[in-house]
N, C-alpha and C positions, 0 to 999 in steps of 0.2 A: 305479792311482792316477789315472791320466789315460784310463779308462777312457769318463769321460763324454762329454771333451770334444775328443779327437783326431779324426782323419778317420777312415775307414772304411779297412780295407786293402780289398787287392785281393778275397779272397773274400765279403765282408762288402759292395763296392760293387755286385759282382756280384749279387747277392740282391736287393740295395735298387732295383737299376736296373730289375730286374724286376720288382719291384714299381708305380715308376713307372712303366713300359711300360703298365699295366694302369690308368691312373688317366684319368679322361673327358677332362680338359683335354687331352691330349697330343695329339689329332684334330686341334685348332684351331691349336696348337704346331706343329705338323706344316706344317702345311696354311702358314703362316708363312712356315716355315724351307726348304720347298722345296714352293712352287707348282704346280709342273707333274710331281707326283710323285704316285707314291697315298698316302691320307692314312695310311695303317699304315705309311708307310715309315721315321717315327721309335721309333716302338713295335718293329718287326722289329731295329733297329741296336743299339735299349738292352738287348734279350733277348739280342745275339749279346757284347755287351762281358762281359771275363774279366776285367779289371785295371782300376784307375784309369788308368794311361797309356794301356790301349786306348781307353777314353770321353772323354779328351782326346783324341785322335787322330782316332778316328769319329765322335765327337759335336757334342762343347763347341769344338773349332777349326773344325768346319764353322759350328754355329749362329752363334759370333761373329764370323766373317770372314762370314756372311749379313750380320749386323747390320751389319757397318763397309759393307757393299756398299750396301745398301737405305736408310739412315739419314745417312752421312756423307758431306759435298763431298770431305775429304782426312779420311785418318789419316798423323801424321807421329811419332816420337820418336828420341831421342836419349840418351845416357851409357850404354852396354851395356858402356864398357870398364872396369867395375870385375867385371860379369859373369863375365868370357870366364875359360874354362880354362887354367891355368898350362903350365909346362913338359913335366909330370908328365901333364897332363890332369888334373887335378882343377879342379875349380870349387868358389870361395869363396862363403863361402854369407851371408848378411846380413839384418836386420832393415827393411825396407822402411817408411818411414812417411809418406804421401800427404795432399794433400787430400782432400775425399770428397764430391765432388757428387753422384753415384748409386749406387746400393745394389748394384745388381748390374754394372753397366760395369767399375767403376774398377776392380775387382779381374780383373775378364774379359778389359780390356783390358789388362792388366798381362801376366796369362798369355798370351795371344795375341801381344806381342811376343818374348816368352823363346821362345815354341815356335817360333817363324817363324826364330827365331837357332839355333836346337837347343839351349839353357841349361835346365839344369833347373828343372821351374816351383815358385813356391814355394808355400808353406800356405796358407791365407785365413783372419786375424781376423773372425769372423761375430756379430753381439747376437746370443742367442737369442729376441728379442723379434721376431725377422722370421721365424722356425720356428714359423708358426701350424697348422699342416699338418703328417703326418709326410713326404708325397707329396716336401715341400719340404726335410725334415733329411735323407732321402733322397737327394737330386739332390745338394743342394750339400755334405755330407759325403762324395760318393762323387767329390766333386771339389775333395780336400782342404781344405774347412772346417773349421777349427778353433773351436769355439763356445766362445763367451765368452757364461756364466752370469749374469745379473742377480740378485743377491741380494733377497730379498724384505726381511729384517731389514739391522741391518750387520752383526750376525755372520756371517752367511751374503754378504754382497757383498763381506767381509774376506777370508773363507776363498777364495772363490772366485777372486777376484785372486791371492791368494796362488798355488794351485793354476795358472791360466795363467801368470803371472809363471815360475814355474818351468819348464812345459810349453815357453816361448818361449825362455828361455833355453836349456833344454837344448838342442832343437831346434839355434840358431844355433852355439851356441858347440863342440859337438860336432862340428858342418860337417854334421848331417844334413840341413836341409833351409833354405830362406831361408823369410820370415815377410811379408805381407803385412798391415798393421794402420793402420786407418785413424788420423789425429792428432788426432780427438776422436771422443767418443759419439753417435754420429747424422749425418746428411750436412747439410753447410753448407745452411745456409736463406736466408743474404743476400747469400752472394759473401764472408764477412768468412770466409779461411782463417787457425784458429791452432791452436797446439798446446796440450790441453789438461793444466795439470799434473797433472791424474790420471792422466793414461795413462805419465806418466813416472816418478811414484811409484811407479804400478803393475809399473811394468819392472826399479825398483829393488829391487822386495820380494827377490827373489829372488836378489839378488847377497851376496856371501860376504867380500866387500873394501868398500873407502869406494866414493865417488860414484864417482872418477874411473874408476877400477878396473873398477867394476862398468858403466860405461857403454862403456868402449874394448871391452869385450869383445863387445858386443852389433852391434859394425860397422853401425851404422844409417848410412843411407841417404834420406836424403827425396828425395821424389818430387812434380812439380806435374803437375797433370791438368787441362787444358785444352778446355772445351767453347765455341765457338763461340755455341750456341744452348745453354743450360742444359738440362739436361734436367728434367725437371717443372718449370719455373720458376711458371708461374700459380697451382701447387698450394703450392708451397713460399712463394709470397707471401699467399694464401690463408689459409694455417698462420698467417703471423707476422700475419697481420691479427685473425685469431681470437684467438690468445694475445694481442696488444697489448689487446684489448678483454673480457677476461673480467673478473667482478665482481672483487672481495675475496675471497681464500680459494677461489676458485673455481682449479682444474686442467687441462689440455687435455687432452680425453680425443679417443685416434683413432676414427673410424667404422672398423662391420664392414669388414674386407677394404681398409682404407686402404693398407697398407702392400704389400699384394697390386697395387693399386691401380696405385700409383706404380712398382713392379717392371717392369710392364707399362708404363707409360705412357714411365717413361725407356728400352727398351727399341725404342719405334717410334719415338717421337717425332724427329724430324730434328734433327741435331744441329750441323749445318754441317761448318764445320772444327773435325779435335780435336787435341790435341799431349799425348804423354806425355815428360815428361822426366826424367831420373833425374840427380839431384844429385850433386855430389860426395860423396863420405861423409863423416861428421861426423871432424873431425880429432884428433887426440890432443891436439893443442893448443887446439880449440876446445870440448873437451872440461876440459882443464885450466883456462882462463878460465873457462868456467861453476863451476866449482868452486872460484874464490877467495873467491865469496861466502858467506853466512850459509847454513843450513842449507835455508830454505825461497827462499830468495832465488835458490839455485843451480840448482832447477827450473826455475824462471821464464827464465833465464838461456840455460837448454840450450833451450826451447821456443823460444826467439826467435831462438835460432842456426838452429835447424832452419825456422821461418816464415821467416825472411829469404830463405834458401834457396830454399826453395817459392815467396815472392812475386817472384822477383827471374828465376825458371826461370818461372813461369807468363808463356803465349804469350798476350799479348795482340789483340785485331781490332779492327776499327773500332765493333763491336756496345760492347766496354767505354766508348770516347773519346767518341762519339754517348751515351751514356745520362748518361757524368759532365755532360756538355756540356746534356743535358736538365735535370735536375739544378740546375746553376749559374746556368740560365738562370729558373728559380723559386723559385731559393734568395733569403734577405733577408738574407744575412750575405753578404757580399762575401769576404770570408776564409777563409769554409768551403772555397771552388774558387777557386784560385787558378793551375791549369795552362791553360795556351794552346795548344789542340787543333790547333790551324791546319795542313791538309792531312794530319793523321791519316787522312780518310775524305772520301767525297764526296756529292754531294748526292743522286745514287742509290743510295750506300751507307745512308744516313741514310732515303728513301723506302722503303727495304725494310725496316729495323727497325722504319721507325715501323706500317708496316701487318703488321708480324707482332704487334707489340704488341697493335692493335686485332685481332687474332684470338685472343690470348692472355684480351684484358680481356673479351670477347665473351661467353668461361665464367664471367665472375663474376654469381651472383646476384642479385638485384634487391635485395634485403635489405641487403648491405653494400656501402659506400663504396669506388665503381670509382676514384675519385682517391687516396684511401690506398693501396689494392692496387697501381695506376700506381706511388706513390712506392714502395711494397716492391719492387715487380717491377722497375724501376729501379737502386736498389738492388743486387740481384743484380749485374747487368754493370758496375756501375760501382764496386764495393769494390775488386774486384781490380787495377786499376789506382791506387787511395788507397791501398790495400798496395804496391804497386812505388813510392810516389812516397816511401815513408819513408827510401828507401838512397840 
């Protein structure tokens, strides 16, 4: 039944890794993730993995403590004590649900601090709309992706929810394995994190009791993910410059290889300081309160318990205070900004955002308006501080 959409076991990563061992890109991959190595020496590692925890082990923990080395000022986080192994030695297992600024990190760096604690790591929620490739359903199924199906009809985007909703329940509620899923369809494009009520619909399909019921069992967990430096931020202001300005009836369609693109790009791209922090778990109680409301009311309800959460754990820098502060200072509504940044940041904190900016705005084409793009790319660092100011 869940034949599509599960990860790969261990004999079945085996094969696939092999496969990508043999695929051209993996020279330059290589050459990457270790410099002063021969460039076969990623292709040799992925031939000798037998198991998914051996390619986490040989692989995917090297390539990403590369990244966190080559890319970030600090990696910090915090809450692993809902984690840790009981009495018994067993480890509780839980529904993870984050913000999502990049495609490939949030969930890399997720893993990356479980394995660093020795916790066992969890699944990965994946669109299959990023499985353009099979090189790519390969890598990240053989390092537990769980792929979530876009229906082309709604019959078919019904069933298929339907079909995960259950996969993720069993999964958690059984104690097999915890679930990493991000809390909307696609990675934040403005800095504005929220949860979105399909995904919690979506969670609901598959319970067997009411709301409340069916939500305590799932132990979710939110999680805020914290970049310094956004990772694609020019492209993701880019994006929302494009959509703002499409005709009537006109659609955003991605260019070849966009989402390839952006994999790579947040990926090197320097990212300053990053912070993951893991929430309290959603409480039986705050779970009860979402559910004194009306039917559709009581989604909304649980969404905002978990964004609070996220906005209130997201680690703020001087890059958010500096950009609101830009922001306020070109704004005509005096009301819109109303916080008093004073000694948030200093004036060579501010000199260095502002000239990363002009290297970020440097990639916008001549064609479109580099001062719109400014107010999107703005935007970005400075939601997430308008989200912390609502508690």
């Amino acid at each position: 039944m869940y034949e599509e959409i599960r990860p790969y076991n261990d004999a079945e990563a085996s094969e696939a890794l092999k496969r990508v061992a043999d695929h051209p890109l993996l020279r330059g991959v290589s050459k990457y993730l270790f410099p002063e190595a021969d460039p076969t020496l990623l292709a040799g590692l992925l031939k000798s993995v037998n198991s998914v925890d051996e390619f986490q082990a040989k692989v995917m923990s090297i390539a990403v403590e590369g990244v966190i080395k080559k890319t970030m000022a600090s990696f910090t986080y915090s809450g692993l004590d809902p984690f840790m192994a009981d009495s018994n030695g067993n480890y509780p297992r839980y529904l993870i649900v984050s913000n999502h600024r990049d495609i490939v990190l949030d969930s890399a760096l997720i893993q990356i601090i479980l394995f660093r604690n020795s916790i066992p790591l969890t699944e990965i929620a994946v669109g299959d709309n990023l499985i353009s490739q099979k090189f790519i359903e390969d890598l990240i199924r053989s390092n537990r992706m769980v792929k979530v199906t876009r229906g082309a009809t709604v019959k078919e985007a019904y069933q298929s929810s339907k079909i995960l909703s259950e996969y993720l329940r069993k999964r958690v509620v059984n104690q097999e394995s915890s679930i990493w899923i991000a809390q909307r369809n696609g990675r934040t494009k403005d800095g504005y994190d929220i949860t979105e009520q399909g995904l919690l619909k979506m969670l609901n399909m598959s319970g067997q009791g009411d709301f409340a019921s069916n939500f305590k069992e799932l132990k979710i967990i939110p999680a805020a993910i914290s970049y310094e430096f956004e990772p694609c931020d020019i492209l993701k202001a880019i994006e929302s410059y494009k959509k703002k300005n499409l005709l009537a009836g006109e659609k955003y369609v991605k260019a070849e290889n966009e989402d390839l693109n952006s994999i790579i790009t947040g990926i090197i791209q320097g990212k300053g300081s990053v912070n993951i922090t893991f929430c309290e778990p959603i409480s039986v109680k705050e779970i009860e309160i979402a559910d004194e409301f009306e039917k559709n009311v009581k989604f909304q309800r649980l969404g905002e318990i978990i964004d609070k959460k996220i906005h209130q754990a997201y680690k703020l820098t001087p890059n958010n205070y500096i950009a609101y502060d830009m922001l306020k200072e070109e704004s005509s509504n005096s009301l819109e900004f109303t916080l008093d940044n004073t000694g948030k940041y200093t004036e060579e904190q501010k000199d260095i955002f502002l000239k990363y900016l002009e290297k970020r705005l440097a990639k916008v084409n001549g064609d479109m308006d580099v001062n719109a793009i400014r107010k999107y790319l703005l935007e970005i660092y400075a939601n997430p501080l308008i989200n912390s100011m609502k508690y």
